[in-house]
C-alpha positions in Angstrom: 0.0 0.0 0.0 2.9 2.4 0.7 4.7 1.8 -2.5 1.4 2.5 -4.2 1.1 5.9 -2.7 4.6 6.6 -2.8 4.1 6.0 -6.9 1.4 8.0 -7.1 2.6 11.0 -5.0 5.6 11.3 -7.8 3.4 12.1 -10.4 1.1 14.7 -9.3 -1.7 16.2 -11.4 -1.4 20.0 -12.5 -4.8 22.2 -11.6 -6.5 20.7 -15.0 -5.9 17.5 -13.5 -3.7 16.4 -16.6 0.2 16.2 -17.1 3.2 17.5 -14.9 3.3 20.2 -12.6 3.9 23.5 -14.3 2.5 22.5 -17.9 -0.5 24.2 -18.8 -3.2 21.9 -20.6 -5.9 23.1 -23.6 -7.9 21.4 -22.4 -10.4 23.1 -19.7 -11.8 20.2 -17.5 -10.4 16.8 -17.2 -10.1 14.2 -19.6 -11.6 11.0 -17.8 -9.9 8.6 -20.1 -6.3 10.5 -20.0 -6.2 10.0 -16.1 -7.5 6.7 -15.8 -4.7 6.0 -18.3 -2.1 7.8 -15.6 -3.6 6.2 -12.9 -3.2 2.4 -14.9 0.4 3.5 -16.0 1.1 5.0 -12.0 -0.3 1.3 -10.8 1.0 -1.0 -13.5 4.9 0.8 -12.4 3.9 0.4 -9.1 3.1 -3.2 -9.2 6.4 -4.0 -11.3 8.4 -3.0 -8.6 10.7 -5.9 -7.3 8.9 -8.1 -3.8 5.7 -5.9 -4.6 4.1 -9.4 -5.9 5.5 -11.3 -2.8 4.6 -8.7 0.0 0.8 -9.4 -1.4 1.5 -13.0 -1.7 3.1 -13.5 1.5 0.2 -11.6 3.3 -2.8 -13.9 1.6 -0.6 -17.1 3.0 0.0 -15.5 6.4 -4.2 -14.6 6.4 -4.8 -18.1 4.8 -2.9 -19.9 7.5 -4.2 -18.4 10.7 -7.7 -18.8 9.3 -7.1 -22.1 9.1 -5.8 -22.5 12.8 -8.8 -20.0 13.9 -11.5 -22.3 12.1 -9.3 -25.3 13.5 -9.7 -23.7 17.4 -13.6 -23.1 16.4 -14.8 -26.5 15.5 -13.0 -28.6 18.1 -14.3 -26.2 20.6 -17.5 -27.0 19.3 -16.8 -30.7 19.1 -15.9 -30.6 22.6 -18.8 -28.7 23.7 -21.5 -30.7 21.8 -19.5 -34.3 21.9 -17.2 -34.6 24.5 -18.8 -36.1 27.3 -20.6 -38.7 25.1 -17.3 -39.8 24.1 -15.0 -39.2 27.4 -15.6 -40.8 30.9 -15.3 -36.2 32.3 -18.1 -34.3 33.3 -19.9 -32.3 31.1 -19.2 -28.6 32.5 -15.3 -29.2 31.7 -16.0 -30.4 28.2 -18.1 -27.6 28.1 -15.4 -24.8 29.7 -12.6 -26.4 27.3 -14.5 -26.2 24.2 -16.3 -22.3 25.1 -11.8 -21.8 25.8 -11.2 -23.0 22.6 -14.2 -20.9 20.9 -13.2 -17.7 22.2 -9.3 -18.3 21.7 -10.5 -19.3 17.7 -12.1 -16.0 17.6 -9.3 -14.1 19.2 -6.9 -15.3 16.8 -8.9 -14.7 13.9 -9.5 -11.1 14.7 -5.4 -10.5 15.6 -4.0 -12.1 12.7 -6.7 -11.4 9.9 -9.4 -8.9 10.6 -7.3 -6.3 12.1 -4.9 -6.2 9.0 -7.9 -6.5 6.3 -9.7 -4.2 7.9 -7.6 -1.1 9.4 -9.5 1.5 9.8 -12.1 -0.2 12.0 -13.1 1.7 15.4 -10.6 0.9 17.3 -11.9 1.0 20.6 -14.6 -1.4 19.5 -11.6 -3.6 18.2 -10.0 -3.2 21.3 -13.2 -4.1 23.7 -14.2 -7.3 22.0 -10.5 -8.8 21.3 -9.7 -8.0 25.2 -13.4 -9.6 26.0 -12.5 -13.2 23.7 -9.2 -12.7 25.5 -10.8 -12.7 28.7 -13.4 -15.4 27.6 -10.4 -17.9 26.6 -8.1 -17.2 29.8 -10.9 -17.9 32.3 -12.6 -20.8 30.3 -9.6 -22.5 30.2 -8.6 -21.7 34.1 -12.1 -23.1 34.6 -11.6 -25.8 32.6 -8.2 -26.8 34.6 -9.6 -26.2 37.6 -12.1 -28.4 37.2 -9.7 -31.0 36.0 -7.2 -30.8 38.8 -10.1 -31.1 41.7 -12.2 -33.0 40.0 -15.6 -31.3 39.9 -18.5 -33.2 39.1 -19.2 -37.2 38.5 -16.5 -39.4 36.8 -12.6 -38.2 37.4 -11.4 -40.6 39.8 -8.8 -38.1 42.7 -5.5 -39.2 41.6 -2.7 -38.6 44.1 1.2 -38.3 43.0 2.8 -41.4 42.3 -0.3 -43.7 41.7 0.0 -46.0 39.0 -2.3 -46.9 36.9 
């Protein structure tokens, strides 16, 4: 994005809105088809620019891949949730705490690593409230979740005691 404006900002229109600075133009208003073909020229100079292919390229892998691990986080939480005592001897509030954890840390990561940098210019203080609430969501979900594993709340954890063998 900065190369593109950098390109731009070193051809600048004159007051018709045609040619260099300082050249006067016949013509009175601007020629629509003259500076769409300055702007395609500005771009296509732009995107021949060395890496400028690669920095976009690199960016849809990086957005690609933590989508990926953020839809990964989202439906094993809800496997958990929805599955996990049917097929696990735990109760059903941990499955339930570790696969809300996992939900929110899914939704966390997708608003870090792709929202925020495909969408800028969104209100940051919204941004900042709801990725410090998922935050918040995850961290105590999963603190529930551990603490429920380590004292064995509800039916079906047998208290194990250091050293026991199994």
């Amino acid at each position: 994005m900065r190369a593109r404006s950098a390109a731009i900002s070193e051809h600048p229109f004159d007051s018709t809105g045609l040619g260099s600075p300082g050249v006067a133009s016949s013509v009175v208003g601007p020629d629509r088809s003259e500076m769409a073909q300055v702007g395609v020229a500005t771009l296509a100079a732009t995107a021949s620019q060395p890496g400028f292919g690669l920095k976009r390229l690199g960016a849809a892998v990086r957005a690609a891949a933590a989508t990926t691990w953020a839809a990964t986080l989202l439906l094993t939480g809800l496997w958990v949730a929805m599955n996990g005592p049917e097929r696990w001897p735990v109760p059903r509030e941990l499955c339930l705490m570790g696969g809300s954890a996992l939900l929110a840390g899914g939704q966390f990561l997708f608003l870090v690593l792709v929202a925020d940098r495909v969408f800028p210019r969104a209100s940051s203080r919204l941004v900042w409230a709801i990725e410090v609430l998922l935050f918040a969501a995850f961290v105590l979900g999963l603190g529930a979740a551990l603490y429920m594993l380590a004292t064995s709340v509800g039916a079906g954890l047998p208290m194990m005691t250091a050293g026991e063998a199994h």
